[in-house]
N, C-alpha and C positions, 0 to 999 in steps of 0.2 A: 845334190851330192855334197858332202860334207868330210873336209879335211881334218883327221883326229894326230893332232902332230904330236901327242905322246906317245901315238902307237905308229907311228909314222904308218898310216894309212887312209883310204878313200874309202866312204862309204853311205850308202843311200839312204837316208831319213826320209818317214812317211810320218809328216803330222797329221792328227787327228783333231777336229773340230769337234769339241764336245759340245760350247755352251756356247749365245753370243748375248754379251751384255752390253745396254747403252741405255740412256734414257729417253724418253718415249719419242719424243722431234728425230733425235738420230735412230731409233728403231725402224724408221719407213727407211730410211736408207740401207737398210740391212737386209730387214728381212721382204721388202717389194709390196707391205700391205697397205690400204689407202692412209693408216694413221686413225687417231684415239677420236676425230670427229667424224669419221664416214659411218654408213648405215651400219657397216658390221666392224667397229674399230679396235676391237679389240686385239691386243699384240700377240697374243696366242690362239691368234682363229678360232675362237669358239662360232656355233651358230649362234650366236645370240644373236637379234638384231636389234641395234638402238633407238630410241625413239628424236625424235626432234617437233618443236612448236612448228604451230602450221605458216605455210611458207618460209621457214628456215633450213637453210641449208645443212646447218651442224646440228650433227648426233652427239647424245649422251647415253652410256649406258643407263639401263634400268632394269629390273628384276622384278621392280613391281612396277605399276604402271600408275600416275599421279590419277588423281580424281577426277573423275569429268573429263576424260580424255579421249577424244575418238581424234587421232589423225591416221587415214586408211596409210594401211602399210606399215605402219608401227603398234596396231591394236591388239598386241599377243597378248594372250593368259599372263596372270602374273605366273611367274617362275622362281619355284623352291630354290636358294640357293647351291642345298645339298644334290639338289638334280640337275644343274648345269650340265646340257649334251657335251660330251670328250668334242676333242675335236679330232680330224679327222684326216689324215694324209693323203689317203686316196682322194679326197674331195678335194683339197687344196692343191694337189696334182692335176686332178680332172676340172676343175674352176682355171687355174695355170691356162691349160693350153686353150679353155673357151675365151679369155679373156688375149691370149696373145695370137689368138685367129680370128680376131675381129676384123670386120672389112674394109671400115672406115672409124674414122674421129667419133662419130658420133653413137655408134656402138661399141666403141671403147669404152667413152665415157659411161654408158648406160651398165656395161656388165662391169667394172670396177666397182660404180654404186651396186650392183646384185649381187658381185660376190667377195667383195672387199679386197681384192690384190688390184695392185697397179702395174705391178712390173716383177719379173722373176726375181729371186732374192739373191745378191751380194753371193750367196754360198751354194746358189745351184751349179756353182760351174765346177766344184769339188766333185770329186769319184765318193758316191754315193757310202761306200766302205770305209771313207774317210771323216767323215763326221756323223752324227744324229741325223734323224730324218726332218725334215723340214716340212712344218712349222715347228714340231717339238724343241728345236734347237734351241728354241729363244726362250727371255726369262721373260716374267712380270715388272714391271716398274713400281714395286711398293714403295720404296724409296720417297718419290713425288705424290705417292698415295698415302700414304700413312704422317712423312715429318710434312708436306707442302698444305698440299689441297686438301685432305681433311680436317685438317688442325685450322686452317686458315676458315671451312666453311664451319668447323664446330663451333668455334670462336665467335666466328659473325654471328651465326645462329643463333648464340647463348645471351649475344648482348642487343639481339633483335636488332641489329644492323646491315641484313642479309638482301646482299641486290638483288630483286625481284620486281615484274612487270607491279604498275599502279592496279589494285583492286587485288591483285594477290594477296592472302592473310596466311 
């Protein structure tokens, strides 16, 4: 309820959640996804799944898949960028409640890695009518993608100073 004391009256405001923006560390706090290193990290739930070096715990997106690369579970087709699959609300509804009926710690853990949420997002508790449907809510972080991390790896890149395991070329 909101007091309009030029018109000297009461009256009920209904905000609308359109967007929610933050960059990518405060993102998991938002919208309840594992974050930019889990199997699926991306901050607008695409399917994609990341890949990671074997026995390492952190994902990196990929679209193509480096050379000589078999780690099971990350070994997808490379993927057109222009065909990126939408993502999907029914899925990230129906992922939601397999991940918040899990029975123990230990299948938590397992379907958070399978379907990239941790926890319901910051704005599920909103009347549906009230904002965007969730995941669509959230924006991208080009911000840290564009001015940070890729400027920072073109850079390395270009002056052949790029951290990378020994025998890597």
């Amino acid at each position: 309820m909101i007091w309009d004391a030029a018109e000297d009256r009461l009256f009920r405001l209904y905000p609308y959640l359109l967007l929610a923006i933050t960059d990518g560390p405060g993102m998991t706090y938002l919208n309840g996804l594992v974050g930019h290193s889990g199997a699926y990290g991306c901050r607008l739930y695409c399917p994609t799944k990341g890949c990671h070096k074997p026995n390492a715990g952190i994902y990196y997106p990929a679209l193509s898949l480096p050379l000589d690369y078999a780690v099971v579970g990350c070994d997808h087709a490379d993927i057109n960028v222009h065909h990126i699959p939408p993502t999907s609300t029914d899925k990230y509804s129906q992922n939601l409640v397999h991940v918040m009926q899990s029975p123990n710690e230990t299948r938590y853990k397992t379907r958070c890695k399978e379907t990239g949420i941790s926890k319901p997002s910051l704005f599920s508790g909103l009347p549906a009518n009230r904002r965007l449907p969730i995941p669509g809510c959230f924006t991208a972080d080009l911000m840290h993608l564009v001015s940070l991390n890729l400027t920072e790896l073109l850079i390395d890149l270009w002056h052949g100073t790029l951290d990378c395991n020994s025998g890597d070329s």
